[in-house]
N, C-alpha and C positions, 0 to 999 in steps of 0.2 A: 689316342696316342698324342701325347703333348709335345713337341717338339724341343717348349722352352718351359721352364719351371724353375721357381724359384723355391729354394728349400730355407723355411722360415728360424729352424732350432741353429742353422750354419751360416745364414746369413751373405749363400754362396748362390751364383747360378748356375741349372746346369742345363747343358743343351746337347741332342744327339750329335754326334759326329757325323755330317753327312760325305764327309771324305772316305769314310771308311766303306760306306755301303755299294754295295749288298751284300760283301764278304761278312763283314762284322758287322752286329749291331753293339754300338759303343756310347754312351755319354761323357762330354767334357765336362767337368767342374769349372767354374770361373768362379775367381773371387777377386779380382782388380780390374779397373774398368778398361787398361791396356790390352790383357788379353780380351777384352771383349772385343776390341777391334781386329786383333789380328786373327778372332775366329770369323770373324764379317770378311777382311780382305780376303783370307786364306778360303775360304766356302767352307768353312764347315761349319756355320748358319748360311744359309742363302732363301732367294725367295721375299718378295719386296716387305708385303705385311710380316717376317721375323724378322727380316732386319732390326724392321724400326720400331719393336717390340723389344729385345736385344738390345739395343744400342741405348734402349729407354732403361733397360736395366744396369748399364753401365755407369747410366747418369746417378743410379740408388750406388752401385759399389763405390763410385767417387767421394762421394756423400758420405758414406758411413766410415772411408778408409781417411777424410780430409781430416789436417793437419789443423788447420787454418782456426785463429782464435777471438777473430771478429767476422760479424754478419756480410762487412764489405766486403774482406778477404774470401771467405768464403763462396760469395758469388760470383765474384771473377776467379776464381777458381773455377765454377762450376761452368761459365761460360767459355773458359778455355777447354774442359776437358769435353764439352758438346764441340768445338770446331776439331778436336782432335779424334771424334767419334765419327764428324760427319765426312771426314777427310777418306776414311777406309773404301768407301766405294761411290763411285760420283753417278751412278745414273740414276739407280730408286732412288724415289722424292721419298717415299714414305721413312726413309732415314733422317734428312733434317725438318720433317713434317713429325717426328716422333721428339725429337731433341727440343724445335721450339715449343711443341706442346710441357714438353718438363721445363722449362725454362720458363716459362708464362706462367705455370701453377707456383714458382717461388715468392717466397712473402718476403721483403722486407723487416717488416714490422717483427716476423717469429724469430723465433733462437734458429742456429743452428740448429739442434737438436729435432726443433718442430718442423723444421725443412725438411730435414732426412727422413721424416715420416711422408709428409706430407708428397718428395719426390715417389718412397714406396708404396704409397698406396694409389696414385696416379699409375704407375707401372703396372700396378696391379690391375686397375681400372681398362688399361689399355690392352693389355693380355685379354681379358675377360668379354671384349666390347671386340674383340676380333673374332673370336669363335662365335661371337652371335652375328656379327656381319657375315663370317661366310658361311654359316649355316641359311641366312636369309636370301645371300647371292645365290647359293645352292639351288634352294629351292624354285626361285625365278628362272635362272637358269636350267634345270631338270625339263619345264613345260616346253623349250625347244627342241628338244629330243625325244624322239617318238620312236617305239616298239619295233624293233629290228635294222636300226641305223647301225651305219660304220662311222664311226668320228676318228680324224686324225686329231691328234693330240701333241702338239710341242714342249720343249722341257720338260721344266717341274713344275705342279701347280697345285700339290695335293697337302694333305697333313705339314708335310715339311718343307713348303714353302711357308707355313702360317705357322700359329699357335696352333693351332687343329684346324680340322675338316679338310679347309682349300678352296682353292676360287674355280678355276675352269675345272677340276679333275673333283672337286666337288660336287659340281653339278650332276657328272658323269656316273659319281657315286651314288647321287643322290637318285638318277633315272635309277640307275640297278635297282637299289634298294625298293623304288615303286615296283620292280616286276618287270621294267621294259627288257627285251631282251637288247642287247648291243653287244657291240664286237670294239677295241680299239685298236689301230693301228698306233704307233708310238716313237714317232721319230726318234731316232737315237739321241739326236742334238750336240755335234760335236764343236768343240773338244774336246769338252769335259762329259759328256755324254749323259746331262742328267735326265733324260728320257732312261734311256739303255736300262741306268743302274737303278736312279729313283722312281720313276713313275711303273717303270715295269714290278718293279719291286711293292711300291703301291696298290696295284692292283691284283698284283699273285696272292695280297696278304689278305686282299678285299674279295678275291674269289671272281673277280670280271673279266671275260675274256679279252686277249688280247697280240697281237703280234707287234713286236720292234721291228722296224725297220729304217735303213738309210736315212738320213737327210734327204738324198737325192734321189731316191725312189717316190717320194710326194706326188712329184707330177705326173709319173706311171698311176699310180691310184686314180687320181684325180682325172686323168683323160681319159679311164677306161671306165668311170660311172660306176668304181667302187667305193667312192666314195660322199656322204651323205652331206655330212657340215665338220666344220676345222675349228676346234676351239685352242686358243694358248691364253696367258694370262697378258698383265700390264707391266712397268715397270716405273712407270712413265707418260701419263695423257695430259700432252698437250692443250690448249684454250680451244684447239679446232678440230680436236679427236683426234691429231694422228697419235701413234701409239709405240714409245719404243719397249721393244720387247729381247727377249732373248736372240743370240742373233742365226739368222736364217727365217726368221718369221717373216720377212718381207718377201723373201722368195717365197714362200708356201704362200702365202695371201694372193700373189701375183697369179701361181699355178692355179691356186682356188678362185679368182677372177673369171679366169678364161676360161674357164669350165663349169659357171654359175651354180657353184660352193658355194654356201655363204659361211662367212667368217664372222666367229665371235668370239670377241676382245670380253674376258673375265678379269673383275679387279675391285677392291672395294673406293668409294670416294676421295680416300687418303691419298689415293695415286692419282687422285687429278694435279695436274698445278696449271692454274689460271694467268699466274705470272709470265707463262709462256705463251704464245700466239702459234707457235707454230712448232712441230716438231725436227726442224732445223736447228730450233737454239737449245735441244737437250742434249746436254755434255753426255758422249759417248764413250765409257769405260775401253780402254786399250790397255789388257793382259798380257804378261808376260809370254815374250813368245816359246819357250820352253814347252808350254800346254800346247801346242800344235806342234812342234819337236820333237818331241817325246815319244808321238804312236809307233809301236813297235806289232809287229806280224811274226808271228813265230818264235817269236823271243829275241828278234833284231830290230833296230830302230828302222824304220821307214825311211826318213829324207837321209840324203849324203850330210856327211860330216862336213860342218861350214857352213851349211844351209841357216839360211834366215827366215824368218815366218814374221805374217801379221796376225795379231789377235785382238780383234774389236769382240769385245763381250756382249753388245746390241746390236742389231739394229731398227730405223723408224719405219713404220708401218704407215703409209699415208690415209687417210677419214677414208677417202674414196674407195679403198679395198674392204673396209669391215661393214660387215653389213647391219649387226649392231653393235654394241656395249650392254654384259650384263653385270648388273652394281646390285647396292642393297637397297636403292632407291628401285630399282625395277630395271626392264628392259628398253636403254635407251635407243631409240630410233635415229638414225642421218635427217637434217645435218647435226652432230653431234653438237657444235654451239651454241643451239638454238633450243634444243631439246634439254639438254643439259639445263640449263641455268632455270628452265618452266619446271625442271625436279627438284631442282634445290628451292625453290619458291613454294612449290607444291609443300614440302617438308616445312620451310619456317614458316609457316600457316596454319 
């Protein structure tokens, strides 16, 4: 199941609607790179590696829809329409980690023409180098999980968070598929509940068992030694491991602390940024508060009329609660900064 797909005879993109799930299974067509953004702000792409996947193909409909009739024109064009891509959601890095990668691969020297290929087959390249990153994370991650585990599992992190497969909910796939027996637990993840709708949905289609539960049921689990190990994904790693993720992830790390869970942070290397030291300076999405407004019981809205709401879309996981990172480099060990940079070494070698 490809989440995002380019169709070559239309020259469009199209991506599932993840807004609509699990009532309807629907695809959007996009063919200007504006609505590519407002499918990024809106979630109906979500998930760090489709983002920046998406937002890469944005940079191809720019390109193929530009006006512009010299090479100069054209670039600043294209470098306007990457800060107006990277504007739609400010916490995945791997959105302007996707953008300066298309930005970098522009020539000078080519026509337009040769650009607009040159952005599509980069897009292309980056689509296709994701499904083999998480198929490799998968598999690194799966050898943590052993034959009869419960795993709590947070948000999304499966097929629809990526081009395919998935980062933490891959792994989890990827045990099944050895034959492990497992069970998951699936926080709902609210506001917008993409446990509830997507990841349950995920695995009803995958055939692995599973129960939804509360957000705030975690630490019932987890005190009563029903639970095994916690995986969620990235969105966001800091230069010292901490980790911002979907938010509630901090509490669940916290309850899986105290109760020696251990916690593992799934995510491919795109989502590091070394530019940050700490995960204090990751700009934290604040959503519209309508999305916590909104929950209605019965067919009547919840909060009194009037009511105000806060809605932070992350938050930061500090190094000290995960007890690894698993990437496509392998399973990074604490301290995360130290370990880290001996894998990237390890690779340019």
């Amino acid at each position: 199941m490809r989440t995002i797909e380019w169709d070559e005879q239309s020259q469009n993109l199209r991506i599932i609607d993840q807004r609509q799930l699990p009532e309807k299974f629907e695809y959007i067509v996009i063919n200007n790179y504006k609505a590519i953004a407002e499918a990024i702000s809106s979630m109906a792409v979500r998930g760090a590696p489709a983002i920046g996947v998406t937002a890469a193909y944005g940079m191809v409909l720019a390109a193929l829809h530009s006006q512009a009739d010299t090479k100069e024109t054209f670039m600043r064009e294209m470098r306007q329409v990457a800060q107006e891509l990277e504007a739609a959601r400010p916490t995945a890095v791997n959105l302007p980690w996707a953008l300066k990668r298309m930005l970098s691969v522009m020539d000078m020297e080519a026509s337009i023409s040769q650009n607009r290929q040159i952005l599509l087959g980069e897009a292309h390249a980056m689509a296709e180098e994701d499904v083999v990153v998480n198929k490799t994370i998968s598999d690194y991650g799966a050898a943590l999980i052993n034959d009869g585990d419960t795993l709590i599992h947070h948000c999304n992190t499966g097929a629809l968070a990526t081009v395919d497969w998935g980062t933490a909910l891959g792994c989890i796939r990827f045990a099944f598929e050895q034959g492990k027996r497992i069970h998951v637990l699936v926080d709902e993840t609210r506001p917008r509940l993409q446990g509830a709708r997507l990841t349950a949905w995920e695995l009803q289609n995958l055939g692995i068992p599973f129960d939804i539960i509360s957000d705030n049921a975690a630490g019932y689990f987890l005190s009563s030694g029903q639970v095994n190990k916690v995986f969620f994904g990235a969105d966001r790693v800091a230069a010292n491991g901490d980790v911002a993720n979907k938010i509630g992830s901090y509490m669940l790390a916290l309850a899986a602390k105290d109760n020696d869970v251990p916690v593992y942070s799934v995510f491919p290397t795109s989502t590091v940024d070394l530019s940050l030291d700490s995960g204090g300076q990751i700009p934290i999405e604040e959503r519209e508060q309508e999305e916590v407004l909104a929950l209605t019981l019965k067919g009547q809205r919840v909060a009194p009329a009037g009511a105000s709401a806060r809605n932070p879309a992350f938050d930061v996981t500090p190094a000290r609660l995960i007890s690894a990172y698993i990437t496509e480099l392998g399973i990074i060990e604490q301290p995360f900064e130290t370990h880290y940079h001996e894998f990237l070494h390890r690779k340019d070698s």
